[in-house]
C-alpha positions as CSV (number, residue, x, y, z in Angstrom):
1,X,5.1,-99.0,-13.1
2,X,1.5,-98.6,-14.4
3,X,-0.9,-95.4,-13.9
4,X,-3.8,-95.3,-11.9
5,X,-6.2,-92.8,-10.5
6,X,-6.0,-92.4,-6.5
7,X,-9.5,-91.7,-4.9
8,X,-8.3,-89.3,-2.3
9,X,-11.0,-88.0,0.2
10,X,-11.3,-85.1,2.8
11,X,-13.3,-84.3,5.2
12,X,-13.1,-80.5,6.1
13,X,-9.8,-80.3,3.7
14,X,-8.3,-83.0,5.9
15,X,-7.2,-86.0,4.0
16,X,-9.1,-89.1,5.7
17,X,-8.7,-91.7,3.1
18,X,-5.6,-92.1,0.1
19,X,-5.8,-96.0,-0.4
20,X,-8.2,-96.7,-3.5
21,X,-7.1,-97.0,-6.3
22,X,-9.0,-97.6,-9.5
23,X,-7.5,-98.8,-13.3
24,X,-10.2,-96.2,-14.8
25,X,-11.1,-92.8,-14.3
26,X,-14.4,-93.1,-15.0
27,X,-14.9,-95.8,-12.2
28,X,-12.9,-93.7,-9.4
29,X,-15.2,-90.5,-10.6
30,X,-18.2,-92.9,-9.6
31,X,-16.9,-93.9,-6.3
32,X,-15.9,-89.7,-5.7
33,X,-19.4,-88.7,-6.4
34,X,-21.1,-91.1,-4.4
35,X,-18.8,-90.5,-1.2
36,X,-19.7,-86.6,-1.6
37,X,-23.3,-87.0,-2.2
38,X,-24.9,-85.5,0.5
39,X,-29.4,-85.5,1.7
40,X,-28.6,-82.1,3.7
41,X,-26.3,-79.3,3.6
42,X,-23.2,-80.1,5.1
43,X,-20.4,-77.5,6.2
44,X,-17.9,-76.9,8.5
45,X,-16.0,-80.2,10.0
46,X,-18.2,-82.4,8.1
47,X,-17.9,-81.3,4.7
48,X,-16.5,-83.6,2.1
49,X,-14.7,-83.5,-0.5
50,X,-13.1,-85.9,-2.8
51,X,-11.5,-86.1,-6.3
52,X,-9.3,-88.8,-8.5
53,X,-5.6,-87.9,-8.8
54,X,-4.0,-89.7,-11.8
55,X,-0.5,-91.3,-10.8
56,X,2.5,-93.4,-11.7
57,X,3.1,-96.7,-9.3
58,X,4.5,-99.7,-8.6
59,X,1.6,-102.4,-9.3
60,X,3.5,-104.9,-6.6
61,X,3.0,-102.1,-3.9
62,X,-0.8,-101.9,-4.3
63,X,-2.2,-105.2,-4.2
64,X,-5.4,-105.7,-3.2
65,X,-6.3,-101.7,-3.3
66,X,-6.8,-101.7,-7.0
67,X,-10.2,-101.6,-8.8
């Protein structure tokens, strides 16, 4: 087991992506602002949302999804 922080993103409180995962927070608060980041307002079904959830996995079950 090793912990990680899941970049989960949602798009009008949906979830619409749960498969990056990132060795440091820092990194995976990078990615979660620049997903966000927005050059109008956005609301409604198109609002986004996203945040890093720190969590407890097997390494062997997330090869090649961790950064």
């Amino acid at each position: 087991m090793i912990h990680v922080f899941l970049l989960i993103v949602l798009m009008a409180d949906k979830p619409v992506s749960k498969d990056m995962y990132f060795y440091d927070i820092e990194q995976c608060h990078f990615f979660a602002e620049k997903v966000v980041k927005d050059f109008g307002m956005m609301a409604g079904e198109h609002r986004r949302t996203a945040y890093c959830k720190p969590i407890w996995i097997e390494e062997k079950s997330i090869e090649g999804k961790l950064y």
